[in-house]
SEKEBA-243330 format. One record per residue (C-alpha): residue in three letters; x, y, z. Coordinates in nm, 3 decimals, padded with zeros to 5 digits. Each point is the difference from the previous one (the first is absolute). Layout:
<atoms>
ATOM   rose         X         Y         Z
ATOM    ALA         X         Y         Z
...
</atoms>
This chain:
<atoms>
ATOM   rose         X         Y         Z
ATOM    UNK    11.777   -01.725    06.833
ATOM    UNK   -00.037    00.109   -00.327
ATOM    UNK   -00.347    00.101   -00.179
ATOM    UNK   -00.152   -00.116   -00.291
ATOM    UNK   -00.067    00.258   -00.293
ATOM    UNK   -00.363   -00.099    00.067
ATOM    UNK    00.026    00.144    00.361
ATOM    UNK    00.201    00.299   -00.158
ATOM    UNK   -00.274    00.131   -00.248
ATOM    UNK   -00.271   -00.097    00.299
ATOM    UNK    00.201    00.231    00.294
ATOM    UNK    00.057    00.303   -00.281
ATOM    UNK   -00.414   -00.072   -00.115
ATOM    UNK   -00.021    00.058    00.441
ATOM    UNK    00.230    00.290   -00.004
ATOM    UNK   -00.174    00.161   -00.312
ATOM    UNK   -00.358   -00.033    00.207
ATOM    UNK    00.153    00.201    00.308
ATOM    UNK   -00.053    00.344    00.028
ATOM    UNK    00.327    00.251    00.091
ATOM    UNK   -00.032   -00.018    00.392
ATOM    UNK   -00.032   -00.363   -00.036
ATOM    UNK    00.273   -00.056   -00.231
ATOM    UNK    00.218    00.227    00.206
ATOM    UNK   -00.052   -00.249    00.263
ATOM    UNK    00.089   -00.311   -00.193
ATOM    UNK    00.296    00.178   -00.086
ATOM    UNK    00.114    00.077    00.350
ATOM    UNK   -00.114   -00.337    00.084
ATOM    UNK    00.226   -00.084   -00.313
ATOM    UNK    00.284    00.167    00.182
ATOM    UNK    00.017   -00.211    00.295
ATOM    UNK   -00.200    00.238    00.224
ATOM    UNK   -00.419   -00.006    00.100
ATOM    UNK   -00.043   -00.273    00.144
ATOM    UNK    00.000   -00.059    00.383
ATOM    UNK    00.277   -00.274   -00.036
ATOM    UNK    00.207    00.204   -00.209
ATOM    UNK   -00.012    00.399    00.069
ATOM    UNK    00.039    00.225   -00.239
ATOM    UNK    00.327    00.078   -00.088
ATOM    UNK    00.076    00.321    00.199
ATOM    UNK    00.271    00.138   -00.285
ATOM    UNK   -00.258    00.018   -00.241
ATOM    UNK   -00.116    00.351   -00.127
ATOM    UNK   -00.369   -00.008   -00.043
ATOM    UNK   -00.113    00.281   -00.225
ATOM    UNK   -00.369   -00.169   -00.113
ATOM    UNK   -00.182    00.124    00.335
ATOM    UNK   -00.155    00.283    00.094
ATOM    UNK    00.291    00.028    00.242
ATOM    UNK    00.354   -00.098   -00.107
ATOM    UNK    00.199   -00.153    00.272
ATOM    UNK    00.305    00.226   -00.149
ATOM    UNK    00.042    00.369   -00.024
ATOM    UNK    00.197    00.105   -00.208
ATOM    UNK    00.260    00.280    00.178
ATOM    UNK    00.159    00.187   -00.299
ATOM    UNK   -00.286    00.182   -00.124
ATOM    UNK   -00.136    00.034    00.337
ATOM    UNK    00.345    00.169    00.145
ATOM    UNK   -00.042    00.257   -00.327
ATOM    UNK   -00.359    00.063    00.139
ATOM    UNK    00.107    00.110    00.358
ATOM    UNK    00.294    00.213   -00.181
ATOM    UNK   -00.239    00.187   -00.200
ATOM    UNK   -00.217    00.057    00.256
ATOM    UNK    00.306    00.173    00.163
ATOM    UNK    00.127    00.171   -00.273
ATOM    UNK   -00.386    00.111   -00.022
ATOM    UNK    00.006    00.131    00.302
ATOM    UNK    00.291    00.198    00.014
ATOM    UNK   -00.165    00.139   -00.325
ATOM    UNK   -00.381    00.081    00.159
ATOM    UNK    00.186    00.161    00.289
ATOM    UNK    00.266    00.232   -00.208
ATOM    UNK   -00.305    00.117   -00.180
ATOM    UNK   -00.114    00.141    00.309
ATOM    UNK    00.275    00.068    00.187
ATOM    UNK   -00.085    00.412    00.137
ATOM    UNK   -00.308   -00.209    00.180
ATOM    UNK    00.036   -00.156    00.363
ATOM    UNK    00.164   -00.366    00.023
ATOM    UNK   -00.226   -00.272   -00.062
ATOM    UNK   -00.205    00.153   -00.291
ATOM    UNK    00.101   -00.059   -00.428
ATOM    UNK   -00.112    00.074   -00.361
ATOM    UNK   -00.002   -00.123   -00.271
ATOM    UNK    00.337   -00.090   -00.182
ATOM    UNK    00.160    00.292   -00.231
ATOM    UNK    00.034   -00.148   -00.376
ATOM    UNK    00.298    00.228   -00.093
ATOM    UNK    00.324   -00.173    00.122
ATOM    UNK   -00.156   -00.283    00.087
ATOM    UNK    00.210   -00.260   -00.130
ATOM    UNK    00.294    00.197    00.075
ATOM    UNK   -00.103   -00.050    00.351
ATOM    UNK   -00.078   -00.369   -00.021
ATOM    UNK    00.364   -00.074   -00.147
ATOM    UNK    00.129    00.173    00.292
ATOM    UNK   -00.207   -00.212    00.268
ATOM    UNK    00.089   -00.331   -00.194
ATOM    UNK    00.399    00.173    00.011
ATOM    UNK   -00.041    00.062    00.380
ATOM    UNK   -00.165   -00.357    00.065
ATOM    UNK    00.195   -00.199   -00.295
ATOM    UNK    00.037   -00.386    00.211
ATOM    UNK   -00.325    00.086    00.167
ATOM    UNK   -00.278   -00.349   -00.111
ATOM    UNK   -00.200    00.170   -00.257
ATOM    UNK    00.179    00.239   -00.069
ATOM    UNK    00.198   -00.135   -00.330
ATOM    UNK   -00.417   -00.148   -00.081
ATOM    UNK   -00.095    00.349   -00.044
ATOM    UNK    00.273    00.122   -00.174
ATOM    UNK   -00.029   -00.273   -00.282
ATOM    UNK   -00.395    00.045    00.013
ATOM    UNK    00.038    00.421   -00.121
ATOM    UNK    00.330   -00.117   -00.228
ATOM    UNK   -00.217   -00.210   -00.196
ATOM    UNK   -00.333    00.184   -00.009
ATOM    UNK    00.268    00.304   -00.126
ATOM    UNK    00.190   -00.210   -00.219
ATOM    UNK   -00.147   -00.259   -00.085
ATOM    UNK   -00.394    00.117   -00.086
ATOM    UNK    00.117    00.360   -00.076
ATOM    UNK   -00.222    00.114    00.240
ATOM    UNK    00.068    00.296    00.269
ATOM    UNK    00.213   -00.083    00.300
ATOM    UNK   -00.138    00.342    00.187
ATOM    UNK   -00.376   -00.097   -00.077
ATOM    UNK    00.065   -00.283    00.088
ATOM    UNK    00.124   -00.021    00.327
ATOM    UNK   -00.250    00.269    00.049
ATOM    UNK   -00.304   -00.224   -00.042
ATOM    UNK    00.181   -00.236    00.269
ATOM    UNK    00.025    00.232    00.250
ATOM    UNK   -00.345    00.118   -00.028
ATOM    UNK   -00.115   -00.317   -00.011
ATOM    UNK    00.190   -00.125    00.265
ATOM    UNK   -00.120    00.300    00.233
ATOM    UNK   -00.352   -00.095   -00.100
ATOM    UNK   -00.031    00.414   -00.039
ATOM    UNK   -00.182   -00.027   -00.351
ATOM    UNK   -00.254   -00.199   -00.176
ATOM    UNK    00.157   -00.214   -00.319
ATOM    UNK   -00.080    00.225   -00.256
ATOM    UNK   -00.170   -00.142   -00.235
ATOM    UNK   -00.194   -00.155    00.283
ATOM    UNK    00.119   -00.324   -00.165
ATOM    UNK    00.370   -00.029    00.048
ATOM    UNK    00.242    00.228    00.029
ATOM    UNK    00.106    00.126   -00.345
ATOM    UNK    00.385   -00.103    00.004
ATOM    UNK   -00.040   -00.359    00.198
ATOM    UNK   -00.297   -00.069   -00.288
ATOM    UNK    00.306    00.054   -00.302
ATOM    UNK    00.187   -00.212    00.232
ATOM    UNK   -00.243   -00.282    00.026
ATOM    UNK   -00.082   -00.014   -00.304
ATOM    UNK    00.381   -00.093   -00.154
ATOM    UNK    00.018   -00.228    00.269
ATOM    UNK   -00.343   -00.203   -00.113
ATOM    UNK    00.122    00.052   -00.340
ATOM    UNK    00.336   -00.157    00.067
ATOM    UNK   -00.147   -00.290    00.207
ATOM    UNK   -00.297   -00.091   -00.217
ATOM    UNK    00.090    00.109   -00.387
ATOM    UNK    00.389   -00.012    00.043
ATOM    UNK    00.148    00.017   -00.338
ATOM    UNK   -00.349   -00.070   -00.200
ATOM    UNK   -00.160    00.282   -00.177
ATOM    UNK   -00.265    00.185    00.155
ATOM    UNK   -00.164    00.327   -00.092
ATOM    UNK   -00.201    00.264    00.243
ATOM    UNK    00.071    00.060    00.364
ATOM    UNK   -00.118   -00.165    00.303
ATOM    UNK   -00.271    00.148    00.158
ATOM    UNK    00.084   -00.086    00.401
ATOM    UNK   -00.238    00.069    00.283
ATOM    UNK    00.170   -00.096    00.278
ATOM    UNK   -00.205   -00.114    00.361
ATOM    UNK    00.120   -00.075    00.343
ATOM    UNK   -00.046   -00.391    00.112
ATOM    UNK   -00.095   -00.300   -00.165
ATOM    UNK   -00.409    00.024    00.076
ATOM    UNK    00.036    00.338   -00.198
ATOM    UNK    00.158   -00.141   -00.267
ATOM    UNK   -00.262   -00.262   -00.058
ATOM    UNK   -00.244    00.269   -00.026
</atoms>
């Protein structure tokens, strides 16, 4: 049955009146999914709650292999001391290392993720493949504080180029973002 335009303007006046959690529900009620005679549609991806119902398993397979390649790196640091105990990574050769772990795990998930992550931090933002994979194996070992106690120096660069693609694009825009990143949605608020 259609709707008049009167009906129209009065559902968007509705929709306008909602706030986000609400609206997300319309919308997923929208989508044929909410309600108890109609469940929601299972092959949606919902990304608006706390929670997705997705993960999503490229990034996360890059994760695991730097945390490996990580590894390897904390424990060749130390390796005159008895098994089970590592250092911190060694900056020189660094990368030279990492090409050979992606080389000696090239088909592994994640592993092709990592290699385009350091190609286009080197070649893309000019900025130094060595540092930083550095910064993501310290990080990823937890074995430092971020220095600045912030955000770590390289990710910030990072960041900021991606906000600047994603919310300026192509428009002009002068200065640099100033980013202070926080862990979980109650510390962003604050």
């Amino acid at each position: 049955m259609a709707k008049s335009s009167k009906s129209g303007s009065d559902d968007r006046a509705a929709m306008t009146a909602l706030s986000p959690f609400e609206l997300k529900d319309e919308l997923i009620k929208a989508a044929g999914g909410g309600a108890v005679e109609h469940p929601a549609n299972l092959a949606m991806l919902n990304a608006g709650r706390g929670n997705p119902n997705f993960l999503a398993t490229v990034p996360r397979h890059g994760f695991w292999q730097l945390g490996l390649f990580a590894m390897r790196e904390s424990e060749r640091s130390f390796a005159y001391m008895p098994e089970g105990v590592g250092g911190f990574p060694k900056r020189e050769g660094l990368e030279e290392r990492f090409e050979i772990f992606a080389r000696e795990n090239k088909g592994v998930p994640g592993i092709a993720f990592l290699t385009g992550a350091v190609s286009y931090v080197r070649d893309q933002l000019g900025l130094n493949a060595g540092e930083f994979l550095y910064e993501l194996c310290e990080g990823i070992l937890a074995s430092n504080y971020p220095v600045p106690d912030r955000m770590l120096k390289l990710s910030e660069i990072i960041v900021g180029q991606y906000l600047r693609r994603e919310m300026i694009g192509k428009h002009p825009f002068v200065g640099e973002f100033d980013i202070f990143a926080v862990e979980g949605g109650t510390a962003a608020m604050t």
